[in-house]
C-alpha positions as CSV (number, residue, x, y, z in Angstrom):
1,X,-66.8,46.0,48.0
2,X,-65.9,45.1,44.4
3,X,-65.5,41.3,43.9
4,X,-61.5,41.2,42.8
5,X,-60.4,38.5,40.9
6,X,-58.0,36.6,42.0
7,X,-54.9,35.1,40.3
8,X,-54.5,31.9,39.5
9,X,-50.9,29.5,39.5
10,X,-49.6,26.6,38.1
11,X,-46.7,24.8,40.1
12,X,-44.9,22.1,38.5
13,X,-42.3,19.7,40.4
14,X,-39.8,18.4,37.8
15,X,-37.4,15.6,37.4
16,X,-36.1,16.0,33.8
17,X,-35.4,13.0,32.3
18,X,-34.2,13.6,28.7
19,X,-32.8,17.6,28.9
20,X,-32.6,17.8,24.7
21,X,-36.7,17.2,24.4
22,X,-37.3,19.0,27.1
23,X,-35.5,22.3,26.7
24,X,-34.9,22.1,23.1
25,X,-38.5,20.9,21.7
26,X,-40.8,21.6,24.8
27,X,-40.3,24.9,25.9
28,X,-39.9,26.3,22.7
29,X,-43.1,25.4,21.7
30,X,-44.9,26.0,25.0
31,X,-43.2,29.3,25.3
32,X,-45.2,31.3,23.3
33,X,-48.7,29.4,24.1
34,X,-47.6,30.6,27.6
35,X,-47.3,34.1,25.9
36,X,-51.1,33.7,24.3
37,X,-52.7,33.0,27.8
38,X,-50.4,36.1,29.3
39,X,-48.1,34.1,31.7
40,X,-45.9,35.0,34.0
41,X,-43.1,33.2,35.5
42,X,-42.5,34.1,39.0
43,X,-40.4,31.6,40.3
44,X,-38.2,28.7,38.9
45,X,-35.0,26.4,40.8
46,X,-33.2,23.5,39.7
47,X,-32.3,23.4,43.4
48,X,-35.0,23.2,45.7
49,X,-34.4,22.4,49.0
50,X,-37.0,20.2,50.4
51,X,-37.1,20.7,54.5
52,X,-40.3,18.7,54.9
53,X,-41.4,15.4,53.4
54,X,-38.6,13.1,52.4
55,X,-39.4,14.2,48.4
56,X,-36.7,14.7,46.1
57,X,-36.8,17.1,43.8
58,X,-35.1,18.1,41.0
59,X,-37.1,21.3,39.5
60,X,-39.6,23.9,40.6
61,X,-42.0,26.0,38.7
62,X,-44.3,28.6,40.1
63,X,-46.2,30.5,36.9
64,X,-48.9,33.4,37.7
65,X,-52.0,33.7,35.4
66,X,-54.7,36.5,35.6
67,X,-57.2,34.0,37.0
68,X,-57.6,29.9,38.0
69,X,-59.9,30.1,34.8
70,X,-57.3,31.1,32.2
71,X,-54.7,28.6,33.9
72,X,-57.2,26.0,33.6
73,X,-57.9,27.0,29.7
74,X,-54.1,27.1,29.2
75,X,-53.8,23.7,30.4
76,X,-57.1,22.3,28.4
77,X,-56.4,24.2,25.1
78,X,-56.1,22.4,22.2
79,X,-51.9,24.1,21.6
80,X,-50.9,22.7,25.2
81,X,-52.6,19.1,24.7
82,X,-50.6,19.1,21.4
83,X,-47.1,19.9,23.2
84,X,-48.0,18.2,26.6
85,X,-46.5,14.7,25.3
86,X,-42.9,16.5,24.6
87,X,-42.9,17.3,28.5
88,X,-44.5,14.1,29.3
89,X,-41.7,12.1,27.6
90,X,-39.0,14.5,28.9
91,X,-39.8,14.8,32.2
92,X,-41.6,13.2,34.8
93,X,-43.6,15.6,36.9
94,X,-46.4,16.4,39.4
95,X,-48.0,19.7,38.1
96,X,-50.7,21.9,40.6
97,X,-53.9,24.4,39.1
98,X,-55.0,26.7,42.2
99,X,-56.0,30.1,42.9
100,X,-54.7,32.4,45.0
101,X,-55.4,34.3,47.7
102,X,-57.7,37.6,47.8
């Protein structure tokens, strides 16, 4: 049996404190570094229910990349460390790298 490779995801769980930085400086200049590593958003809320677990949340984000590697040098590159502070300021989040299932 071939040895597939397997996707890899990046979850984010938002609370989005300052919506101008965020949406108006942030995603447009992640936007296209998302575009270099070939992601794909698959899923995205701004209202979650959470059943389990007391949190509150305000945001969801699932994004799909080929593999845990190119998430992982998405999230390391030099473009996203240079835009990572215009989410950091905006926002305050809890972000997740993992790879999925055969």
């Amino acid at each position: 049996m071939a040895n597939q490779l397997r996707s890899g995801y990046l979850m984010a769980e938002l609370t989005i404190t300052d919506p101008d930085i965020f949406y108006d400086d942030y995603m447009t200049l992640v936007t296209p570094i998302l575009k270099k590593y070939r992601a794909k958003f698959l899923a995205g809320t701004s209202s979650p229910k959470v059943v389990e677990g007391g949190r509150s949340v305000q945001r969801i984000v699932l994004i799909e990349f080929e593999s845990l590697l190119i998430a992982e040098d998405f999230y390391y590159s030099p473009e996203y460390q240079a835009v990572i502070g215009y989410r950091q300021r905006s926002s305050s989040s809890h972000l997740y790298l993992f790879e999925g299932l055969p």
